[in-house]
C-alpha positions, 0 to 999 in steps of 0.5 A: 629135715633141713631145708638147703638155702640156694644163693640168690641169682644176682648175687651169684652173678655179681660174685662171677662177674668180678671173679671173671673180671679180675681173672681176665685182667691178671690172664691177658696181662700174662698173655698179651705177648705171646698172643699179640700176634694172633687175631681176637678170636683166636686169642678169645678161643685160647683164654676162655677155656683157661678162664672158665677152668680157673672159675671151675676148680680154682676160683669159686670153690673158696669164694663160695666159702668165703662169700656164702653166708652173704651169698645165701642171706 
């Protein structure tokens, strides 16, 4: 039976915290003029389910892959 090896925490979290990081950057760059007018909050409650869908099914399925061998070492 093989034992399946679970990433390490920290580099699970660094790997979120630069996919997020770039997605914030390259999503309120996008935005900022059609959310300009609104106050932060609002604009925080629009991006962030944006954001969250792309880390879900775009961004960490290939960066998983990508980065799993390093993830799991």
């Amino acid at each position: 039976m093989s034992r399946q090896v679970t990433p390490r925490r920290w580099k699970t979290w660094l790997l979120t915290l630069v996919s997020i990081y770039v997605l914030l950057l390259a999503i309120t760059a996008v935005a900022e003029p059609v959310l300009a007018p609104l106050a932060p909050p609002v604009r925080l409650a629009l991006v962030l389910p944006v954001v969250t869908a792309l880390m879900t099914w775009v961004a960490m399925p290939p960066l998983t892959k990508l980065f799993g061998r390093w993830l799991t070492r």
